[in-house]
TORLO-138212 format. One record per residue: residue number from 0; x, y, z of N, C-alpha, C in turn. Coordinates in steps of 0.001 Angstrom, whole numbers. Layout:
R,NUM,X,Y,Z,X,Y,Z,X,Y,Z;
...
//
This chain:
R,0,91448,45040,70719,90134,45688,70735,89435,45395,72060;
R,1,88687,46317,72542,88616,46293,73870,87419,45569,73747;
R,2,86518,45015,75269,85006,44283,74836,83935,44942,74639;
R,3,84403,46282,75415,82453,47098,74407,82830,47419,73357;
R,4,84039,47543,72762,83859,47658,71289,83642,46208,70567;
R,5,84168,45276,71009,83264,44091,70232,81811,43545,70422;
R,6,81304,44179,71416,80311,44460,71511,79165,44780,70363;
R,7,79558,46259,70375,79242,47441,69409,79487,46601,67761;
R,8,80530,46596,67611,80885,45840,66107,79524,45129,66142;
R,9,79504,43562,67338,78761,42410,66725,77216,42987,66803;
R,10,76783,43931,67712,75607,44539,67977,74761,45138,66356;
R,11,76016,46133,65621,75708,46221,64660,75505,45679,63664;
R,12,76252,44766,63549,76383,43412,62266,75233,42676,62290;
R,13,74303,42465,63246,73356,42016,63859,72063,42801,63352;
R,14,72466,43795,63635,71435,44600,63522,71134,44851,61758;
R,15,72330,45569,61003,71911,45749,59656,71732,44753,58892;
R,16,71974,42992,59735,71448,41778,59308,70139,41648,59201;
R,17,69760,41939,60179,67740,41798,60470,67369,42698,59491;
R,18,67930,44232,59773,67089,45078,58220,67088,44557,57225;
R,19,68141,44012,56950,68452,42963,55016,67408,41879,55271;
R,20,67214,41200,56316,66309,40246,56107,64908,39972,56413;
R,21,64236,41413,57075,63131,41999,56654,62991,42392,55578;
R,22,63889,43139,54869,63528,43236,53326,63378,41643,52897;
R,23,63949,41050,52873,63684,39638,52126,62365,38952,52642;
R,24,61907,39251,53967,60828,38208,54306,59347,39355,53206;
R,25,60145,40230,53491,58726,40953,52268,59080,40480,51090;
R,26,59693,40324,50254,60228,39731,48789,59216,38583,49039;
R,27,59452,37675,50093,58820,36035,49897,57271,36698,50168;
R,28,56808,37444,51070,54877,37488,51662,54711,38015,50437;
R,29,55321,39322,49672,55079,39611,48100,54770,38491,47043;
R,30,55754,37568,47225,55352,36517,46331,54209,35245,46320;
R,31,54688,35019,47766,53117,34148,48182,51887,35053,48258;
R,32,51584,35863,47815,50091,36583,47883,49455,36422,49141;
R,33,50204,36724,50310,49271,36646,51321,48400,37541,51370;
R,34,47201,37076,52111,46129,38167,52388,45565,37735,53902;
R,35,44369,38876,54146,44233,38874,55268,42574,38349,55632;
R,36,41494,37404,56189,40742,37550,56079,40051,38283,57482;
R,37,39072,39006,57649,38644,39846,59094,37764,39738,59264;
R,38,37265,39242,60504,35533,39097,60509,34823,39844,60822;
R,39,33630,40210,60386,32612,41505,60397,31205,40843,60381;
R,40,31062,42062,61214,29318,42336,61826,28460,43264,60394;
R,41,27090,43312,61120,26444,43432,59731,25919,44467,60599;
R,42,25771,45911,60293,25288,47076,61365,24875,47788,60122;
R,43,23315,48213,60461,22038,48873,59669,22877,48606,58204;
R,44,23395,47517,57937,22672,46682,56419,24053,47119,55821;
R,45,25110,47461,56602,26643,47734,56233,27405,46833,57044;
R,46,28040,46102,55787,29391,44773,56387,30661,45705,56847;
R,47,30899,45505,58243,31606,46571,59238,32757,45502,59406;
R,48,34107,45619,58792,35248,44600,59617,35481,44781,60909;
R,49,36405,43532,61164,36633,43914,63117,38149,43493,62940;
R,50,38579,44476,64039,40077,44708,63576,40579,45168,65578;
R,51,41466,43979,66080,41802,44063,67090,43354,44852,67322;
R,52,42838,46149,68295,44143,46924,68327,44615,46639,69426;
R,53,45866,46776,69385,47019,46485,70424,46723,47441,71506;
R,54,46554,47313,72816,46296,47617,73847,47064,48418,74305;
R,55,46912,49703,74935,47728,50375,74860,47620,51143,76592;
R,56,48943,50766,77428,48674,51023,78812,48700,52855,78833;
R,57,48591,53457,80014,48230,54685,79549,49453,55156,81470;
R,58,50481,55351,81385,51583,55413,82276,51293,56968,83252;
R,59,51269,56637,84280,51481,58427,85012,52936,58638,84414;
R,60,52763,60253,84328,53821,61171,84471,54266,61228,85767;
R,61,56104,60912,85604,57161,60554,86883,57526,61997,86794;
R,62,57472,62695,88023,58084,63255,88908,59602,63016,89256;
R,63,60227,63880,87807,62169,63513,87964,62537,64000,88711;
R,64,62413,65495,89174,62968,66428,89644,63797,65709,90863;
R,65,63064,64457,91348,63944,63958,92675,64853,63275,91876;
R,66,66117,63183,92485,67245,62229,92626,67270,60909,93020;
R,67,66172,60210,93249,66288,58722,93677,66720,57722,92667;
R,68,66989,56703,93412,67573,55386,92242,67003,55346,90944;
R,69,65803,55245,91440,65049,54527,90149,64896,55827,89408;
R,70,64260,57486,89233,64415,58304,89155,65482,58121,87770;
R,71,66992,58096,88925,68153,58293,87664,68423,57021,86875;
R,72,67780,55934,87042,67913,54940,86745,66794,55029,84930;
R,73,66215,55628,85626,64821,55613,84100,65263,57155,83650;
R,74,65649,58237,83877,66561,58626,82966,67779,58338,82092;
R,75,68261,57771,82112,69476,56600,81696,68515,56092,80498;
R,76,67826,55082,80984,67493,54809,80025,66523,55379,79137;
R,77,66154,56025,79056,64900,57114,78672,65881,57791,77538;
R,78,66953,58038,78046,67799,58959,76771,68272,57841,75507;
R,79,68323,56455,76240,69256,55433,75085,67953,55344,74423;
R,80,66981,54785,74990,65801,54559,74431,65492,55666,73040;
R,81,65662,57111,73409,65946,58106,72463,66500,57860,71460;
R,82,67809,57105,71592,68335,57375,70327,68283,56158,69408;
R,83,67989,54644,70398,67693,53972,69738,66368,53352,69066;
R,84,65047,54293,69325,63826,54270,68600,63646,53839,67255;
R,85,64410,55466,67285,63964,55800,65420,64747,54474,64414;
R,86,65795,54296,64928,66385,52684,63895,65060,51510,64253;
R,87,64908,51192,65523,63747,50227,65250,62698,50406,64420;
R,88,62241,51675,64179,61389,52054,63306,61692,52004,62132;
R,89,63070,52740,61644,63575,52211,60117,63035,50850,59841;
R,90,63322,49586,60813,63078,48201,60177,61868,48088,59239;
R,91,60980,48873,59913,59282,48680,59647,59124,49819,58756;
R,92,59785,50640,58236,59643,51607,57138,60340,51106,55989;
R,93,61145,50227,56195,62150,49211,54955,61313,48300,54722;
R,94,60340,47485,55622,59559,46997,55014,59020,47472,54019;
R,95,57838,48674,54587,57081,49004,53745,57355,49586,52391;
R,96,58628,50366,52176,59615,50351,50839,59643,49230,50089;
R,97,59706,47903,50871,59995,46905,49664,58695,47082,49082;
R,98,57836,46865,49967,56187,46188,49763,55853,47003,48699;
R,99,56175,48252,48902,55397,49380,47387,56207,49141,46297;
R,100,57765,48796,46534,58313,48578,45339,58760,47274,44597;
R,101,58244,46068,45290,58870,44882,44798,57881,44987,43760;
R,102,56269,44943,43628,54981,44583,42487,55594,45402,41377;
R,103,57058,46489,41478,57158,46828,40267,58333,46486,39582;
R,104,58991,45392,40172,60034,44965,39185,59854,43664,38968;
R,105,59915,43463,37455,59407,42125,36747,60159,40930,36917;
R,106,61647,40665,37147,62307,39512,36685,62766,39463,38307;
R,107,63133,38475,38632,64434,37841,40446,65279,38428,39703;
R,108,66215,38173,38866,67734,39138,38458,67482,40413,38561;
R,109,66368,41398,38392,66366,42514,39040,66133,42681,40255;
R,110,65057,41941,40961,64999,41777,42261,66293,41803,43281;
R,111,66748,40670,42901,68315,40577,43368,69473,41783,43114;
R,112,68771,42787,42099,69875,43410,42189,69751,44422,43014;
R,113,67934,44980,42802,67718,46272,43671,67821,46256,44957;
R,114,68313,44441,45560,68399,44328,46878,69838,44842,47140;
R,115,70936,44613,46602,72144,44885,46547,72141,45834,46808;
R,116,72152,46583,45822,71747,48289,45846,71707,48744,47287;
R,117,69978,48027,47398,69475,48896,48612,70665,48797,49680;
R,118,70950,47258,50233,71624,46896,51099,73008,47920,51094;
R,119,74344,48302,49711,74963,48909,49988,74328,50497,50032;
R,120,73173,50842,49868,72719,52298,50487,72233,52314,52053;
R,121,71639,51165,52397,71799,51367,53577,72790,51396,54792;
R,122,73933,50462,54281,75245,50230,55245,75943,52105,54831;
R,123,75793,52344,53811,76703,53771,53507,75856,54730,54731;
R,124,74442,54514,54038,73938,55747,55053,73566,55828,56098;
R,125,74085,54716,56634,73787,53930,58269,75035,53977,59434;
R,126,75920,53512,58658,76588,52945,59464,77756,53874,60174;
R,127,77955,54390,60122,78373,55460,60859,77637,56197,61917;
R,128,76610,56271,61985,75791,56650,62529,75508,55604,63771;
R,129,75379,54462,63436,75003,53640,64133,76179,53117,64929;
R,130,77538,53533,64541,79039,53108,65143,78540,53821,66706;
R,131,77738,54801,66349,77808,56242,67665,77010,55820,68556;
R,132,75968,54846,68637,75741,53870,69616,76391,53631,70674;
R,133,76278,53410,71970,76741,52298,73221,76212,51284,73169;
R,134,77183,50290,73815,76632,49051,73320,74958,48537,74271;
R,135,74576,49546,75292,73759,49560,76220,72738,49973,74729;
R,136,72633,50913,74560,72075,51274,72783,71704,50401,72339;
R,137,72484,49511,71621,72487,48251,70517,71662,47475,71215;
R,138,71811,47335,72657,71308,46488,72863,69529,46407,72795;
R,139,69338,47991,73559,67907,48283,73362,67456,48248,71781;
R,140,68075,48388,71132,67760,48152,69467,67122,47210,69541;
R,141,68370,46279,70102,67642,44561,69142,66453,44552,70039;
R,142,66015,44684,71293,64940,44375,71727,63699,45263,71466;
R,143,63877,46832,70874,62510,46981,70244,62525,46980,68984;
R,144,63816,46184,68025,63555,45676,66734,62199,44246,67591;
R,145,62510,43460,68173,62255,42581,68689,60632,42823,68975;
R,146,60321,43848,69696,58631,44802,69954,58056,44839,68430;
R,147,58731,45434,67847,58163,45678,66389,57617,44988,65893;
R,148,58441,43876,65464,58485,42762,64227,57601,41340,65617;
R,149,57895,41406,66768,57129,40306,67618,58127,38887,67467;
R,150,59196,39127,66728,60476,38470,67105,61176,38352,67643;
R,151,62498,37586,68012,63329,37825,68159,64727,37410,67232;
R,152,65956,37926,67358,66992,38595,66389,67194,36780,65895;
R,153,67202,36089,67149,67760,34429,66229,66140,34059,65786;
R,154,64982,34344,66005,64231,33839,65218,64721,34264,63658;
R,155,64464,35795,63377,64674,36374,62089,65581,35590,61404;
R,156,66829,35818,61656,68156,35246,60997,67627,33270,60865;
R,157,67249,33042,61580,66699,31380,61292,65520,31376,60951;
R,158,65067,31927,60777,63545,31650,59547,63774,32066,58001;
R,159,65051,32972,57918,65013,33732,56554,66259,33236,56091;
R,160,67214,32630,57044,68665,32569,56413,69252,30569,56955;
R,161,68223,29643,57661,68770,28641,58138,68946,28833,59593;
R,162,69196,27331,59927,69774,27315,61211,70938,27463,61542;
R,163,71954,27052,60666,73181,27210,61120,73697,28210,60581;
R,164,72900,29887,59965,73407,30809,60494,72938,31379,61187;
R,165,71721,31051,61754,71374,31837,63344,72087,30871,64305;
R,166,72520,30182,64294,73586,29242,65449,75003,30332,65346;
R,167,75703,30162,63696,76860,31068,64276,76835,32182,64448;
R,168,75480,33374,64599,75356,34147,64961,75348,34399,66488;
R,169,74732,33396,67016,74036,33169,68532,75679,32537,69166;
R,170,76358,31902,68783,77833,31465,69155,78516,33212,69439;
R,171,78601,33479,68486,79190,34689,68362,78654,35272,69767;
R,172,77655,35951,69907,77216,36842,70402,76866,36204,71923;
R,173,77445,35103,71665,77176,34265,73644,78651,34540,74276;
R,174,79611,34732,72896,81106,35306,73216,81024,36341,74504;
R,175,80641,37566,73714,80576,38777,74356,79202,38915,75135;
R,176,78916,37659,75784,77813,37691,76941,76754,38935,76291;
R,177,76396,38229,74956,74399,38729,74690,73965,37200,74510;
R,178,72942,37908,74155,71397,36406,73662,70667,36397,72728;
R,179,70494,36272,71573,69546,36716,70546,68529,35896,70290;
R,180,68762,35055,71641,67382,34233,72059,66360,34555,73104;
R,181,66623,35941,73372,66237,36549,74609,64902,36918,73762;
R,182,63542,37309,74552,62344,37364,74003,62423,38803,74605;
R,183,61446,39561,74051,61076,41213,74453,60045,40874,75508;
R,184,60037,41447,76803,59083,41185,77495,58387,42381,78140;
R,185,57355,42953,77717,57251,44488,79084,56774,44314,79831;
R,186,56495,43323,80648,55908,43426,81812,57091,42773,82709;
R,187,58138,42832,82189,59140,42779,83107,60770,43147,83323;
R,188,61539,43310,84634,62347,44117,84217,62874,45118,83780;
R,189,63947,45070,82769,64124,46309,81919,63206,46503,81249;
R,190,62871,45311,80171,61697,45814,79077,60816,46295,79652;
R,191,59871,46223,81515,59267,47109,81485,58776,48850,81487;
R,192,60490,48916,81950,60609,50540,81840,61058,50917,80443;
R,193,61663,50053,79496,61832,50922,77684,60445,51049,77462;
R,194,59289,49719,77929,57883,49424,77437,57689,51120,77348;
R,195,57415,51604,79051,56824,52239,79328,57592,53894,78568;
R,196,58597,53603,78155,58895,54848,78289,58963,55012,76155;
R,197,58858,53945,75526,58724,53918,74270,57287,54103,73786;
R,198,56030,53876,74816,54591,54286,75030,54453,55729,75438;
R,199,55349,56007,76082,55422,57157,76413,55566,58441,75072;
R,200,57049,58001,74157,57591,58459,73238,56476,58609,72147;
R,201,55653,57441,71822,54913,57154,70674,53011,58353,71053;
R,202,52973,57897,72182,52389,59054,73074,52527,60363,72892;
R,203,53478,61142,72981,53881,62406,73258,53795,62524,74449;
R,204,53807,61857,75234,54209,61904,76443,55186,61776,77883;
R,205,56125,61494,77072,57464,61531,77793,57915,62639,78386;
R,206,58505,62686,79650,58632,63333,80435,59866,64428,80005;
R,207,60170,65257,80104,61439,66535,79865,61923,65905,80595;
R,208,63195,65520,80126,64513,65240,80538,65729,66332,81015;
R,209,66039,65908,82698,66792,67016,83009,67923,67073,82356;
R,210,68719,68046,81781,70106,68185,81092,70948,67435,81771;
R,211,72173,67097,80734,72799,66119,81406,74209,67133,82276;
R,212,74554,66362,83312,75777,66999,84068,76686,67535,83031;
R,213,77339,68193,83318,78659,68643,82595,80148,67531,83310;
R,214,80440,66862,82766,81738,66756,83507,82788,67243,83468;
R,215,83311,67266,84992,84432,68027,85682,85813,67611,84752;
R,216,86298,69214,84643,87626,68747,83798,88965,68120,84353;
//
């Protein structure tokens, strides 16, 4: 097996790990009754909460039409970024599935089972899909699973499952030169151009992407 396909394999295994164990960290905040408290102002004789939103940079529109480095460089990624969005987003829509449906099943032996369930409906209706990835793909996954949730992939797996299986996860995956100790960062690097171009996406503002070459037969 060649190395971007072990890549790809461990990228994924990784990945439909964190979805299973976002569902579980909602099972436990479900059970501990967390809540939220917010502090509020008192405006003409109405208690007003205060609720701090995530800041949101506001990017010029790039001028593709040129051919320069960076140019084809943020097209590249602009398309992986494409395809690997919408799964980061699944994570945070599986949440919210558990959250509406755990308050309605009464006993852990059902709990435990509807997790099963879910888990083999999601590998069926996933995983194929997700084989079609590059491992350049997977990789942007784990890091805006990583944006999402404000984790990262060995926090998750070691807060919900132990240390020593986010160790033989992180062994594994130091094999095929990744890190799942790597933090999401946008103000630098790569993460700052997915930042910008996943602000962009959530925006409606992403730029038309020129078609891709045809290659020569």
């Amino acid at each position: 097996m060649k190395k971007g396909e072990r890549n790809k394999i461990l990228l994924l295994s990784i990945f439909l790990s964190i979805l299973s164990l976002v569902k579980l960290n909602a099972q436990t905040i479900e059970e501990q009754g967390y809540y939220f408290i917010l502090p509020m102002v008192i405006e003409n004789g109405d208690s007003i909460g205060l609720v701090d939103l995530r800041t949101i940079t506001i990017y010029p529109r790039r001028n593709l039409s040129r051919a320069t480095r960076f140019n084809l460089r943020y097209i590249k990624f602009a398309r992986k970024v494409q395809r690997a969005y919408p799964y980061a987003r699944l994570a945070v829509k599986i949440l919210q599935d558990i959250y509406d449906t755990l308050p309605q099943i009464e006993t852990e032996k059902q709990r435990r089972r509807f997790m099963r369930a879910y888990d083999k409906a999601l590998r069926d209706r996933y995983m194929d899909e997700l084989k079609q990835l590059t491992v350049t793909e997977g990789r942007i996954l784990l890091k805006l699973i990583d944006r999402e949730t404000g984790k990262t992939s060995f926090y998750l797996v070691e807060s919900l499952r132990g240390h020593l299986p986010a160790m033989f996860w992180q062994s594994i995956a130091r094999i095929f030169g990744e890190n799942l100790k790597t933090s999401y960062d946008p103000t630098k690097g790569i993460d700052r151009i997915i930042e910008e171009i996943v602000v962009k996406i959530e925006t409606g503002r992403l730029e038309t992407l020129p078609p891709r070459k045809k290659k020569k037969k």
